[in-house]
N, C-alpha and C positions, 0 to 999 in steps of 0.2 A: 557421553557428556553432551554430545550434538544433542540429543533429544530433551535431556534434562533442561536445555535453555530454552527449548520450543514450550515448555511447561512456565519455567519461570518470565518468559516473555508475555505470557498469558496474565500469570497473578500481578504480574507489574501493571500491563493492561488495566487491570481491574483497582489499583490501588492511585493507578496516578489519571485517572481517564476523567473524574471530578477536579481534582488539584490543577493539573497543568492544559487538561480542554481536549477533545477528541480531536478537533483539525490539528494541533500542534502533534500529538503524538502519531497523527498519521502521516505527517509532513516528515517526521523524526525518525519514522521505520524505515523511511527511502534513504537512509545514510547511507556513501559508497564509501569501501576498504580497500585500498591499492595491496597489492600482494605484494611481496618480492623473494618470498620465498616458500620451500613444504608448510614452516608453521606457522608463516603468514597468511596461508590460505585456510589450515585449519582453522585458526584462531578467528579469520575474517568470516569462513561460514558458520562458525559459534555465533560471532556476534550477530552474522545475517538473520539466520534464525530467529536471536530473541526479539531485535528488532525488530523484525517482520512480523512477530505474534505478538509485542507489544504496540505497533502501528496498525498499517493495514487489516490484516488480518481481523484481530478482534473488536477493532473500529469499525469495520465494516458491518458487522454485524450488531454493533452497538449503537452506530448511528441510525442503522435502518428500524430499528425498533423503536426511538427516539423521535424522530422526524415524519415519519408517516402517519395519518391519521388513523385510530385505534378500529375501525372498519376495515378498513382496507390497510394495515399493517401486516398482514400474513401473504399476501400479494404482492402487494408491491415488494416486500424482503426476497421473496421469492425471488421477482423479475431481476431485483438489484443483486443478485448473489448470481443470477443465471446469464445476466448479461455479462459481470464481471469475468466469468469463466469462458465466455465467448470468448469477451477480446483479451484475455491469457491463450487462447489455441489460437485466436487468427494472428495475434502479435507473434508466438512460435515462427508460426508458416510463413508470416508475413516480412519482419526484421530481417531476414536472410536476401531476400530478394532486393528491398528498398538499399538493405547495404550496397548487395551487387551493383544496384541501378545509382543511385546519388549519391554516396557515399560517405562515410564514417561524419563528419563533418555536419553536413547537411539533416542527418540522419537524428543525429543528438540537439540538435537545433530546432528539430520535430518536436522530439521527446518533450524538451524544455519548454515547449513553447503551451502545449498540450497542459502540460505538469502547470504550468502557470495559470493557463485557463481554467484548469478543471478546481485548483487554490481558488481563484478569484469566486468563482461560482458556489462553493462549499463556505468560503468568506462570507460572502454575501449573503448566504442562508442562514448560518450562524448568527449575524450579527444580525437579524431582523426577529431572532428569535428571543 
C-alpha cells in the first residue's frame, strides 16, 4: 500500500502541477504528521510518501525542465538533481551533530529559516516568469 501511494503521488503531480502551481505543491509535500501511535505512523508514512511524490520530488524535476534555458537544460537538471542529493547526505551526517551541538530549538529555527529563504527565491522566480 506504502508504494501504491509513491505512484499515486506521482499522477497527482502530474494532474494538479498546472491547476494549483509547482511552488504551492512543493511547499504542500513538506506537510508534518504527529504520530501517537503503530497506525499513526503507518498511516503518516502513507501519507509522507504521496506527498513527497506529489511535491518535492516530481516538482523537482519538473521545474528544472521548466526554468532552465533549452541549451543548457540537460545540465543544469543535472547539477540541480546532483546538488539536491548532496545536501540530503550532508543533512544525514550533518542534523545529528548541529542537534548535539545547538540544539532541537535552535536547530528547527535553521530549518525554517532556510525553508523560507529558499520560498522567497523560487517566489521571486515564479512570479517574474
Amino acid at each position: 500500500m506504502i508504494d501504491v501511494l509513491l505512484l499515486v503521488g506521482v499522477f497527482a503531480a502530474i494532474l494538479l502541477a498546472d491547476k494549483v502551481g509547482r511552488v504551492r505543491l512543493h511547499v504542500a509535500g513538506n506537510y508534518q504528521w504527529w504520530c501517537n501511535s503503530g497506525v499513526d505512523l503507518f498511516i503518516g508514512f502513507m501519507l509522507f510518501n504521496f506527498m513527497t511524490n506529489m511535491g518535492p520530488n516530481a516538482q523537482t524535476y519538473l521545474l528544472a525542465g521548466e526554468v532552465f534555458p533549452t541549451r543548457m537544460r540537460a545540465q543544469c537538471a543535472g547539477f540541480a538533481a546532483a546538488f539536491a542529493k548532496v545536501d540530503a547526505v550532508t543533512t544525514a551526517y550533518l542534523f545529528p551533530v548541529l542537534l548535539a551541538d545547538i540544539g532541537t530549538t535552535k536547530l528547527l529555527y535553521m530549518h525554517i529559516a532556510a525553508g523560507c529563504a529558499c520560498h522567497l527565491v523560487i517566489s521571486h522566480r515564479d512570479d517574474r516568469s
